[in-house]
N, C-alpha and C positions, 0 to 999 in steps of 0.2 A: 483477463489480466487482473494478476491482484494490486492492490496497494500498500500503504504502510500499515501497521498494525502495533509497533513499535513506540516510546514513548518518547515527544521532542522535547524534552523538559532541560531548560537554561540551567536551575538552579541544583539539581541533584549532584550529593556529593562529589567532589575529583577524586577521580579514583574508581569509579564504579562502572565496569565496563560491563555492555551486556551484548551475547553474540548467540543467536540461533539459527537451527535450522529446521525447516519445520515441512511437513508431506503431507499435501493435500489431498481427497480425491474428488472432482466434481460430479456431482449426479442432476444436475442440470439438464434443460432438453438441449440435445447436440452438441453435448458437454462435457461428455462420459469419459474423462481424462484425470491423471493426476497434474500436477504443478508443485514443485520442489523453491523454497523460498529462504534463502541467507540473509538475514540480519546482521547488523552492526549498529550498537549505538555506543556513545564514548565522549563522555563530558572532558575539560581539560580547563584551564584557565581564563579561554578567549571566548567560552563556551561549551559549543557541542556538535558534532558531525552525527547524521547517522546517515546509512543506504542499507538498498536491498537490492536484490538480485532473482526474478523470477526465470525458471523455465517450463514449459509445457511439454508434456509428452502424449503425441498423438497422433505422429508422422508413420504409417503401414502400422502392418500385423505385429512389428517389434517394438510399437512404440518410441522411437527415436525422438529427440526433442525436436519442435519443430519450429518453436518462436522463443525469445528471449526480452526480457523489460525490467529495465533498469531504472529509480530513483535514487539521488544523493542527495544532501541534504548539508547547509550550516547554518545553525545559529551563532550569531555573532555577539558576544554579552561579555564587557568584561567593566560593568558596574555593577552595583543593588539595585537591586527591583527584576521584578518578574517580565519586564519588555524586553526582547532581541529583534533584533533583526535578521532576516529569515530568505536563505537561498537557495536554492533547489534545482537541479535540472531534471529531464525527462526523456526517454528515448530508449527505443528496442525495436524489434525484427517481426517481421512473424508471415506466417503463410499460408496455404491451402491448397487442397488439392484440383487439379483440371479434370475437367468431365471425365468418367468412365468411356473407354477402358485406358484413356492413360494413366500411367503410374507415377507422373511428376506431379510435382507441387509449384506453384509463383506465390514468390516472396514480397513483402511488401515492407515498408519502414513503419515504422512507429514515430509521428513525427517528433519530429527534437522541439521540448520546450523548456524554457527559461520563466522561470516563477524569482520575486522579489519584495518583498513586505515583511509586515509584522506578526511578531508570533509571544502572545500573552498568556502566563503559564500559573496557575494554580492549585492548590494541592493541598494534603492536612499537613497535621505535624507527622506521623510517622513514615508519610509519601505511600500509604495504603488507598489513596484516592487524590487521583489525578486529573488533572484536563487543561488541555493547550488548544485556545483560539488562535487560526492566523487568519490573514486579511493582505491580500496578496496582487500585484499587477502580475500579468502570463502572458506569453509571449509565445505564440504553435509557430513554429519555422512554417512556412505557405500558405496559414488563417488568419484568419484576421486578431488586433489585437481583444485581449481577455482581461476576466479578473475572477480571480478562485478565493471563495472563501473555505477554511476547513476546520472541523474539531476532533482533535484526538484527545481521550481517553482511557483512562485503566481504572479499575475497582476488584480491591481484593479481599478476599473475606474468607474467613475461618482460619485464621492464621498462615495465610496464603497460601491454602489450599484449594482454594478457587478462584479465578480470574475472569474477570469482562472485561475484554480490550477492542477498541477500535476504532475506526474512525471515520468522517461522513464529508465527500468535498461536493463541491455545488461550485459549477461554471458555466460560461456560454463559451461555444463552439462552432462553426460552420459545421454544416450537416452533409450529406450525401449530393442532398439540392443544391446544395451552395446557396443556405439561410441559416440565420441565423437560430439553434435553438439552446435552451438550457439541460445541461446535465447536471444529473443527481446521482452518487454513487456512495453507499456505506455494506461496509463488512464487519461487522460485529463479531467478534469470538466467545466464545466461552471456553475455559480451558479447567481443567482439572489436575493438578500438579503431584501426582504418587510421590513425584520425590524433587529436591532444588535441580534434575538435569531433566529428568522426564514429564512429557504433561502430553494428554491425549485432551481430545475436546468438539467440537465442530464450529463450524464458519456460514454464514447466510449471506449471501449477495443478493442485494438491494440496488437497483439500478433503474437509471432511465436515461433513453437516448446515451448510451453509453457505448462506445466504441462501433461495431456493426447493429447495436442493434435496435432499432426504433422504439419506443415506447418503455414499461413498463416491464420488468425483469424482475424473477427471484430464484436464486440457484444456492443449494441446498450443499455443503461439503462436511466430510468427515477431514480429520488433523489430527497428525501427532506431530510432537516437538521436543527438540534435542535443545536443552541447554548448553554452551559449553563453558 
């Protein structure tokens, strides 16, 4: 599962909408799939909305999607100063397949969570260097309660012809055992931008205790990404 990669920034001009879409491929162990990722971000007056929209392809020999994961996102600002207030849901699908030789898969939820805190935004003068702390209460539908802290980031250099974006959340979650442990999760990009619609680049997953899988994780992807 990806996360945001997007920039939640309160104060960037109204007016400046930014929308992609971008194709991953994972080369991770037991990973060997793409994931396809829509973007929306969109300041306004009251602040700023952004979501995403993952899917996975890796359901049989046609690659069919097989899981779906969904973030939405408000920042609520309609003073001065770089403080919002910060609200977000979370929820998607996903599944896999049953022993050999059958050819079905069981589906499973992604639990629905509710995040609500603060999100503290920073940046130069020409918004070529960026970074948003938040500091968040969480809420897993069926786990116990939580608290997420996260920083997103963007740095652009050569006359934004190069990009580092990304972002790194840290929570506690119930585990498998039903105990409590901490998650770490960051996906760093680096993107190369040929033109203001096209950018190719790759992505590294940085994980622990993260979703199925215990411990320590790092998974390796190639990206491209459509501006629109």
């Amino acid at each position: 599962m990806r996360k945001k990669t997007a920039l939640l920034l309160l104060f960037l001009p109204i007016g400046l909408m930014a929308q992609n879409l971008q194709l991953l491929y994972d080369f991770g162990k037991d990973h060997n799939y793409a994931t396809t990722t829509l973007e929306m971000f969109k300041p306004d007056k009251w602040g700023n909305t952004f979501y995403f929209v993952d899917f996975y392809y890796d359901m049989g020999p046609q690659k069919h999607p097989s899981g779906a994961y969904m973030e939405i996102a408000r920042n609520l600002n309609f003073w001065n100063g770089p403080l919002s207030v910060h609200v977000e849901y979370n929820g998607g699908l996903g599944s896999f397949p049953k022993p050999l030789p059958s050819t079905e898969r069981l589906a499973f939820p992604i639990n629905n969570a509710w995040l609500i805190g603060a999100d503290y935004g920073f940046h130069n003068a020409d918004f070529s260097k960026t970074l948003n702390l938040q500091a968040m209460y969480k809420h897993i539908v069926g786990k116990q309660e939580s608290a997420q802290m996260t920083a997103v980031w963007g740095l652009h250099f050569f006359k934004h012809k190069l990009s580092f974006t990304g972002f790194a959340d840290f929570w506690f979650e119930n585990n498998a055992a039903n105990t409590t442990s901490t998650v770490f999760l960051t996906q760093p990009q680096l993107w190369y931008n040929f033109t203001d619609h096209l950018s190719a680049g790759t992505e590294v997953e940085f994980a622990n205790n993260f979703a199925e899988t215990q411990g320590f994780i790092v998974r390796p992807r190639l990206a491209v990404k459509w501006n629109f």
